[in-house]
C-alpha positions as CSV (number, residue, x, y, z in Angstrom):
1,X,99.7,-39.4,-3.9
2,X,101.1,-36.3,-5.6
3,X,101.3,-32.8,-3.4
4,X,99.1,-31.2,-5.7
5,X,96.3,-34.2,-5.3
6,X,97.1,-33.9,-1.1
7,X,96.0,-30.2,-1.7
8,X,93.3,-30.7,-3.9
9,X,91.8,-33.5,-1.1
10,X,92.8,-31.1,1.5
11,X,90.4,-28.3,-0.6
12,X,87.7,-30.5,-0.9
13,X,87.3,-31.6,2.3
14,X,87.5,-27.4,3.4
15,X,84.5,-27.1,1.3
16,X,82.4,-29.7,2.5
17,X,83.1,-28.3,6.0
18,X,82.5,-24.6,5.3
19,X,79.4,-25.9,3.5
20,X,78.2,-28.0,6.1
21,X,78.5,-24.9,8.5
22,X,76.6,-23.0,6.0
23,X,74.1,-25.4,5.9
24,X,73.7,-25.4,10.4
25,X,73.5,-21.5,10.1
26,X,70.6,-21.3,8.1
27,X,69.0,-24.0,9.7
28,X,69.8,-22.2,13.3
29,X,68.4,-18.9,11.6
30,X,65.0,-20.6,10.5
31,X,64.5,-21.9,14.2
32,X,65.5,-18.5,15.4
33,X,62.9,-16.7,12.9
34,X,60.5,-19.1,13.8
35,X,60.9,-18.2,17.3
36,X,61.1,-14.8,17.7
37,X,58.7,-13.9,14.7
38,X,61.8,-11.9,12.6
39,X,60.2,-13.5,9.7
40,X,57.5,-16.2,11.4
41,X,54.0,-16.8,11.3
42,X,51.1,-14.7,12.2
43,X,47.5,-16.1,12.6
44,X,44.4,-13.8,11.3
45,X,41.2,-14.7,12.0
46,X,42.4,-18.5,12.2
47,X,44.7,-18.1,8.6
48,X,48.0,-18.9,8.9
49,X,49.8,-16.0,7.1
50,X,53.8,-14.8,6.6
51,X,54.9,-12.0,8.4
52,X,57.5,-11.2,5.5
53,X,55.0,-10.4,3.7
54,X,51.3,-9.6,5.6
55,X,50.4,-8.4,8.8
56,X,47.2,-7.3,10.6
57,X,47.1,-3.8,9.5
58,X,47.3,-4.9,6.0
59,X,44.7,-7.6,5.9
60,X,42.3,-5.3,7.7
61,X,43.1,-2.9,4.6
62,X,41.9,-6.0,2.1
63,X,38.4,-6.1,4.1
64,X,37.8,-2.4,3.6
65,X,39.1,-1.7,0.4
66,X,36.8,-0.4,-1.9
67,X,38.5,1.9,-4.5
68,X,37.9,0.2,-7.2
69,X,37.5,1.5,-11.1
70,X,35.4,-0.2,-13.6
71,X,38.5,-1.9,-15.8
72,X,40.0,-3.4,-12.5
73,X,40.3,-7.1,-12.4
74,X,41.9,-8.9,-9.9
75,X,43.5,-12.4,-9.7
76,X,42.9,-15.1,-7.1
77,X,44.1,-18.1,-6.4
78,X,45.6,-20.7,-3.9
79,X,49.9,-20.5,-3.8
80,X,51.2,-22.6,-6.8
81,X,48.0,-22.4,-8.5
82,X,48.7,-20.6,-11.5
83,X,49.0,-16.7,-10.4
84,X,51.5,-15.5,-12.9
85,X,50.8,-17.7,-15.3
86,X,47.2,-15.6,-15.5
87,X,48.5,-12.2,-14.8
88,X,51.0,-13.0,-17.9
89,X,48.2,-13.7,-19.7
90,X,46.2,-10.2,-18.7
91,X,48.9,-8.2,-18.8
92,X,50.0,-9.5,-22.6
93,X,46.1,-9.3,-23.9
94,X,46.1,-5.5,-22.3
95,X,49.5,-5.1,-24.3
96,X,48.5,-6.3,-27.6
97,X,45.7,-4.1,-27.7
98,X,47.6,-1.0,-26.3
99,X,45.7,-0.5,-23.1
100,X,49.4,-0.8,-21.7
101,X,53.2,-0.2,-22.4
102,X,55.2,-2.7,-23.2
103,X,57.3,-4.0,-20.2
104,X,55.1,-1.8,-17.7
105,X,53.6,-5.3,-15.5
106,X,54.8,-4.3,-12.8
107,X,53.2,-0.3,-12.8
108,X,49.7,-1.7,-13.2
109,X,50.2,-5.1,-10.2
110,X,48.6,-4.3,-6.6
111,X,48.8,-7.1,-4.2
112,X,46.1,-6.8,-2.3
113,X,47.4,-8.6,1.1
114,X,51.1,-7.8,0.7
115,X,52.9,-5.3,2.7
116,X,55.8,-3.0,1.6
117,X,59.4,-4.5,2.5
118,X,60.4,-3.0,5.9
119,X,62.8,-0.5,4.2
120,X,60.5,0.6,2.1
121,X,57.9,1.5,4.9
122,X,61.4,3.2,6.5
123,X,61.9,5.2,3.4
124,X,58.3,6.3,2.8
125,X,57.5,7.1,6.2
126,X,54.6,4.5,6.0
127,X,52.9,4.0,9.5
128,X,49.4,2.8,8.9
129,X,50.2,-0.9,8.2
130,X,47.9,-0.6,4.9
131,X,50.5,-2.0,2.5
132,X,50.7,-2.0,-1.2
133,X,47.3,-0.9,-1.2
134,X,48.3,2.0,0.0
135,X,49.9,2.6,-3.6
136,X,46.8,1.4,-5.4
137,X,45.7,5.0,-6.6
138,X,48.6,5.5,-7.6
139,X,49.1,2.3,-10.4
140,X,48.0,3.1,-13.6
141,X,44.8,1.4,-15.0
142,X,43.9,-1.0,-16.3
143,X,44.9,-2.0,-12.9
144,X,45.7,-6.0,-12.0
145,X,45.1,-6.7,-8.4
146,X,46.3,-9.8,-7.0
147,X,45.6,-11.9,-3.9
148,X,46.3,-15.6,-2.2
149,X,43.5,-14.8,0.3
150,X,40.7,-17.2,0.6
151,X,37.5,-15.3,-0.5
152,X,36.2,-14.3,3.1
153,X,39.1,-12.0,3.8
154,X,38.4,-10.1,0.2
155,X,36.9,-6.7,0.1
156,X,33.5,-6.5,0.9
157,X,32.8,-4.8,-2.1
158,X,33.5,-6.5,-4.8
159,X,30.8,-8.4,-5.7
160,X,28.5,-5.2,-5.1
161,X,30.5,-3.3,-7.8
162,X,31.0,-6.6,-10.3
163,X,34.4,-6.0,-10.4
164,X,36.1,-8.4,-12.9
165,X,37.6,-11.7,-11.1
166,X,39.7,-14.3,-12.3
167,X,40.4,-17.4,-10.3
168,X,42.8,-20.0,-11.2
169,X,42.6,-23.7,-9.6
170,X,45.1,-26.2,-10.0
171,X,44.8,-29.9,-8.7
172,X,46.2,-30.6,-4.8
173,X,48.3,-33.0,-6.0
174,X,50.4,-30.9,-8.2
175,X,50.0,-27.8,-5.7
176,X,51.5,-29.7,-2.7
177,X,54.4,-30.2,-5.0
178,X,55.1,-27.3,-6.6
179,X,54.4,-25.3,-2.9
180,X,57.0,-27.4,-1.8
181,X,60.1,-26.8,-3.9
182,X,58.8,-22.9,-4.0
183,X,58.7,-21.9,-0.1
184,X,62.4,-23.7,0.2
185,X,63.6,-21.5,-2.7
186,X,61.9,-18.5,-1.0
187,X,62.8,-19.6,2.8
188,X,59.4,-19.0,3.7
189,X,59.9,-22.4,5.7
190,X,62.7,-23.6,7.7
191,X,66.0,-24.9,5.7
192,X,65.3,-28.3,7.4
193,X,61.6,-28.8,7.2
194,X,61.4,-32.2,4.9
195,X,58.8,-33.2,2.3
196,X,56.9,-35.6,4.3
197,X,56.0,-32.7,6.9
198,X,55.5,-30.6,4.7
199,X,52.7,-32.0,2.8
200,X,51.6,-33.5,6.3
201,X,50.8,-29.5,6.9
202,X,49.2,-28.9,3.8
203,X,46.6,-32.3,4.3
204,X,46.3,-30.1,8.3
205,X,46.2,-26.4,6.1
206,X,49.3,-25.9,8.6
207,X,50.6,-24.1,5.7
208,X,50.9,-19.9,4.6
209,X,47.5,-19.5,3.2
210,X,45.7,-22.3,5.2
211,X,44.1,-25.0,4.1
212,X,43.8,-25.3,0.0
213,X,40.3,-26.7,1.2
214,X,38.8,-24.3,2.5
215,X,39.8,-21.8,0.1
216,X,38.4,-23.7,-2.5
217,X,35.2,-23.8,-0.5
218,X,35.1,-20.0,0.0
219,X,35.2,-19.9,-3.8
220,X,32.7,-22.2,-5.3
221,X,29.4,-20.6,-4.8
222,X,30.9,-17.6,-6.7
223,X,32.5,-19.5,-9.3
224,X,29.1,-18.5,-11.6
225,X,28.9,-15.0,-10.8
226,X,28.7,-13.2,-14.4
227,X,32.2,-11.4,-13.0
228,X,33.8,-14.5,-12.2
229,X,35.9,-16.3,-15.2
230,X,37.0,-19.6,-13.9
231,X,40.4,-21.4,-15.2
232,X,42.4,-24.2,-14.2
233,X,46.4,-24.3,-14.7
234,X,45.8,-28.2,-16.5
235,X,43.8,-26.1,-19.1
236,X,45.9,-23.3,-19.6
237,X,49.1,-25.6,-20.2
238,X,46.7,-27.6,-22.3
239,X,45.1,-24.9,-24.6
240,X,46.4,-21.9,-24.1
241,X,45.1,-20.0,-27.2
242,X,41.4,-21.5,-26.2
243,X,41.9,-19.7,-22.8
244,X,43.7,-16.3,-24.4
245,X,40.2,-16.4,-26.0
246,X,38.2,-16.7,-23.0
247,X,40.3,-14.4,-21.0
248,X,40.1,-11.3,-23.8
249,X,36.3,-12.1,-23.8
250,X,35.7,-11.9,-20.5
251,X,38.0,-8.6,-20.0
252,X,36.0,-7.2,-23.2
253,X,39.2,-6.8,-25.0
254,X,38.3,-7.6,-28.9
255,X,42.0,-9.1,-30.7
256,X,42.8,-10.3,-34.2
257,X,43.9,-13.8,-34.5
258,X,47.5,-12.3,-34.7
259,X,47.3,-10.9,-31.5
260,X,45.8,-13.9,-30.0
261,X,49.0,-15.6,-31.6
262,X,51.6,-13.3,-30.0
263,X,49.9,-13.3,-26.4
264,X,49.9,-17.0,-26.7
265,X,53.2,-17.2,-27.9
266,X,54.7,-14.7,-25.3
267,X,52.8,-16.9,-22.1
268,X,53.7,-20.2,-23.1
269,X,55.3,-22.3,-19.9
270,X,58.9,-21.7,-21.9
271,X,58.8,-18.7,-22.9
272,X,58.3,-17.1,-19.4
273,X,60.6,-19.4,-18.0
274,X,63.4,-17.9,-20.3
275,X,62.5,-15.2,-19.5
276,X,63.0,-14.8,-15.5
277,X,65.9,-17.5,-16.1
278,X,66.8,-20.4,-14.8
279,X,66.3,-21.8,-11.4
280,X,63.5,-18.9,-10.7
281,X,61.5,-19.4,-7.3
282,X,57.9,-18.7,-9.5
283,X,58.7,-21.4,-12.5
284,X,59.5,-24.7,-11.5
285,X,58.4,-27.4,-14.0
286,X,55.1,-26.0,-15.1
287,X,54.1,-29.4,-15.6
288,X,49.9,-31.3,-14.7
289,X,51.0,-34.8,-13.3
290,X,54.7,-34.4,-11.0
291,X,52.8,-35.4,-8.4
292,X,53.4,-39.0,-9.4
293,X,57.2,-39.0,-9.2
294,X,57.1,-37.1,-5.4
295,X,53.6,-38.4,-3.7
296,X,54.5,-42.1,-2.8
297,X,51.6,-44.7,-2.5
298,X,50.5,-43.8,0.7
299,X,50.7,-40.5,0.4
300,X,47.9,-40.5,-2.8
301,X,46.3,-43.2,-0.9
302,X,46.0,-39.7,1.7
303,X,45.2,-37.2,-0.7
304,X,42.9,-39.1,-2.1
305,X,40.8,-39.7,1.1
306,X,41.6,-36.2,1.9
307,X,39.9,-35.0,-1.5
308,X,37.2,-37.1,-1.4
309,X,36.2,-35.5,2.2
310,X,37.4,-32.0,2.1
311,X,36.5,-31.6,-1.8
312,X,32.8,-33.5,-1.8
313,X,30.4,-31.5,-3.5
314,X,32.5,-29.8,-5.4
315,X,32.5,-32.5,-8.7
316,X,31.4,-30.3,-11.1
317,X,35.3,-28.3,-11.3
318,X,36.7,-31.5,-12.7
319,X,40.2,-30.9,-11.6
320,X,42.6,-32.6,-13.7
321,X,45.6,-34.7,-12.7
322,X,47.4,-34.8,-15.2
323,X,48.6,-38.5,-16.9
């Protein structure tokens, strides 16, 4: 063996090492954040929620909230489920038809749950807990309000002043999945927590959000409200021009078949993906039917007991899973 081949294995073996350190640390600093709540868990009314990004103050904002204008719209839907897919969508349709500037999404987004980063609150002197909402008068309409919270922790008022909702379901299947590979990208879990517990907490709605079941639940007997449009992420990837349609209907935005084109064109799967770049923690594969190559037999064999239980009654969706 040459010197420069010694030094070369010598390198090799340095990295692995440093890298295996690297690898402890984090998983030390998940326990540790776990722990002492740095970035933990907090539990609201019985919903499991992130503390990087929620706290009491600011879900207690979402109850009361009731400053809404007659072209707000907000979107909900379960993590994974298609959020930005459908605030692309609104966004692009509000664009074409020049309701908004170009590149200005993020001047017209609220999050309705999410709290200001902690230097944020530092730099504006923010004490009340209230969040982004906070902010909300500020956002220029239309405005786009956005929310993972199951439909009892929404503002009281919303069905009282029809304001427009859009919710987006996705199959549990492909959610688990994609919910997965996202809170590891966004170390909203701990740097060891493995697949198989992982969906064993989303079966339990041990998860940020609770339980995918019960927010579907707190859904349905809305999901015919004349200010309720309905989607589902299979359908979107499916036929997206069909649902640019519907969505532009339902926001009372009238657009030429050319617009229609370009808003379709700008929200396809790829396009956004190119667009945020690669390895981004909010597009993964974009793709109805994963599920097959990560959920092994027994697994299904679980969700599919699982749906049938925590899902009866609720046929009528027709989720799709994908082929």
């Amino acid at each position: 063996m040459t010197l420069k081949n010694t030094i070369i294995n010598y390198l090799r073996i340095a990295v692995l090492y440093i890298l295996s350190w690297i690898n402890a640390f984090k998983v030390k600093l998940g326990i540790l954040k776990e722990k002492y709540g740095i970035i933990g868990f907090l539990q609201v009314d019985g919903l499991k929620l992130s503390r990087k990004f929620s706290s009491e103050e600011s879900i207690a904002a979402v109850k009361e909230f009731d400053s809404f204008k007659p072209d707000d719209v907000i979107i909900g839907t379960y993590p994974k489920t298609g959020t930005h897919f459908a605030m692309g969508v609104v966004h692009s349709i509000y664009k074409e038809k020049g309701l908004v500037e170009p590149n200005s999404l993020m001047s017209h987004i609220n999050g309705l749950e999410f709290e200001l980063p902690t230097i944020l609150r530092l730099l504006s002197g923010q004490t009340g807990g209230q969040g982004l909402l906070a902010y909300a008068d500020k956002s220029k309409s239309p405005r786009i309000f956005i929310t993972h919270l199951p439909w009892d922790f929404w503002p009281r008022r919303v069905m009282e002043k029809k304001v427009k909702v859009i919710f987006c379901m996705r199959n549990p299947k492909d959610t688990v999945c994609s919910y997965f590979a996202f809170a590891h990208k966004r170390a909203s879990i701990r740097a060891d927590t493995t697949w198989n517990t992982f969906f064993a907490n989303f079966i339990e709605g041990n998860v940020v959000y609770g339980s995918y079941a019960h927010y579907m639940r707190t859904w349905y007997p809305y999901r015919n409200n004349e200010n309720v449009l309905s989607l589902q992420f299979e359908d979107m990837r499916e036929d997206l021009e069909g649902n640019v349609r519907r969505i532009a209907e339902f926001l009372g935005v009238d657009l030429t078949e050319e617009q229609i084109r370009k808003v379709t064109e700008a929200n396809t799967f790829e396009s956004k993906k190119k667009e945020v770049g690669r390895g981004h923690a909010v597009y993964r594969s974009g793709k109805s039917g994963g599920w097959r190559s990560q959920l092994t037999v027994e697994q299904n064999d679980v969700m599919n007991e699982w749906i049938n239980t925590e899902l009866d009654g609720m046929e009528d969706l027709k989720l799709k899973y994908g082929s």
